[in-house]
N, C-alpha and C positions, 0 to 999 in steps of 0.2 A: 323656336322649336315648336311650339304650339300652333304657330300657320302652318307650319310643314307638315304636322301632324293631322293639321284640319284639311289640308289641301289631300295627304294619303286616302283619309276616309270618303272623300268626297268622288273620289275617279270613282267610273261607273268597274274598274276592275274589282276594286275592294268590295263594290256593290253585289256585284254578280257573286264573288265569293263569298260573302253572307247567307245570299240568300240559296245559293247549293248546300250550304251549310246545313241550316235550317231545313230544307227539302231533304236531304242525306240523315238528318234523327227523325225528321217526320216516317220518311219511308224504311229505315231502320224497324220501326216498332209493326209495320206489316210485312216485312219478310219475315221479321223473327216469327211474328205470329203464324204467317205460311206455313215454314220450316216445323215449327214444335207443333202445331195444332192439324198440320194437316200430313204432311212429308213425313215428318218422326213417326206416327201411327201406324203407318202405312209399311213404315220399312218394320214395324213392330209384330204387324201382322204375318209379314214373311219371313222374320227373324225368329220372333214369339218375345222378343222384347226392344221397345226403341231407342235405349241407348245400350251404348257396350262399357259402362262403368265399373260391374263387377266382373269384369276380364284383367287377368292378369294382374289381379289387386295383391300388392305386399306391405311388410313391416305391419301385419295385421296381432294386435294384442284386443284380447276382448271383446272381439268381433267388430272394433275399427280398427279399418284400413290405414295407414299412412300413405300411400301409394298405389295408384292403379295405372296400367298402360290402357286400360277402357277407357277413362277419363278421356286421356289425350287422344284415342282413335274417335270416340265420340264428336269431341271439339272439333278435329279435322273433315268429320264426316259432314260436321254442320256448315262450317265452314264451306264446303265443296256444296253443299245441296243451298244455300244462300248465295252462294257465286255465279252456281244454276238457275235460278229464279231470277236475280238483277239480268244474267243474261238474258231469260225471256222478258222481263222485263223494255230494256232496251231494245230491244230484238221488235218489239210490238210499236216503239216511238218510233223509234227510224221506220217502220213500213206507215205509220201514218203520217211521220212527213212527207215521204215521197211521194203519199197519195193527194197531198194537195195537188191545186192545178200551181200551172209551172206559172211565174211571174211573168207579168204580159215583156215582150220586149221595149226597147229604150227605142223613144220616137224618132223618123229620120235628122238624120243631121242635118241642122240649120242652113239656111243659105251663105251665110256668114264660113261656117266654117267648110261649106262645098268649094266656095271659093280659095280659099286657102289652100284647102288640098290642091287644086287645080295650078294655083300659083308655086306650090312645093313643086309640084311633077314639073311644071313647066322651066324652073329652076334647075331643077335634076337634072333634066334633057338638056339643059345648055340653052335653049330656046330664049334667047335675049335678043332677037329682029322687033323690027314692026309687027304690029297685027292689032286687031280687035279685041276689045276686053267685052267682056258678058255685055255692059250695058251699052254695046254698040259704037263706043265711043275709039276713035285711035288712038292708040300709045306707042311709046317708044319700046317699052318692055322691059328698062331698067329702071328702077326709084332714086338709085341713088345718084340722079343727075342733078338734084332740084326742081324736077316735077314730081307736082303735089299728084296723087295718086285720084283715077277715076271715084266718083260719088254713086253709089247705087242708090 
């Protein structure tokens, strides 16, 4: 059970899942700070206050509340203005990935496997006569007579 357990932690999935982890409380504590420090102000100034807690407050004795429906429009509000910011967020990563340059292409295909293709296609067509193989050499065109195959 314990190699199994050692062998789970060790894939690079578990890895990567850590470490989103960690990255997801790191950047948690800057959006919150976004949202309440910069966004809630804002919407304070054009409301005249930045949350809606005292809306619709009940089961009030003594001047507390037991219950507010501001509370929970608040939450949802934050909620939505934090959903907004990850959006630009992401929204700003992907335009800098694509802005990298594009990965050079994969070198041409070896000699080794030009040939191969050649011998595919030539396969395909039926093409099993005599003729010339690349290295100039004659062949029959089938291998599997007991002829050893041309040497490049």
């Amino acid at each position: 059970m314990i190699a199994e357990f050692r062998e789970f932690i060790s894939r690079g999935s578990f890895i990567d899942l850590a470490v989103g982890f960690v990255m997801g409380v790191a950047i948690t504590g800057v959006v919150t700070t976004l949202v309440e420090r910069l966004i809630m102000p804002i919407i304070g100034v054009i409301f005249g206050e930045p949350n809606f807690d005292d809306v619709g407050q009940f089961a009030c004795t003594n001047g507390e509340c037991a219950g507010s429906v501001g509370a929970v429009i608040t939450a949802l509000v934050n909620l939505l203005l934090i959903a907004l910011a990850l959006f630009f967020i992401v929204k700003a990563y992907n335009k800098m990935q694509r802005a990298r340059p594009d990965e050079p292409e994969p070198d041409a295909d070896s000699d080794d496997v030009v040939l191969l293709r050649e011998i595919l296609d030539e396969l395909r067509a039926g093409n099993t006569g005599t003729g010339t193989t690349r290295t100039g050499t004659t062949g029959t065109g089938t291998m599997g007579t007991g002829a050893t195959p041309p040497t490049a």
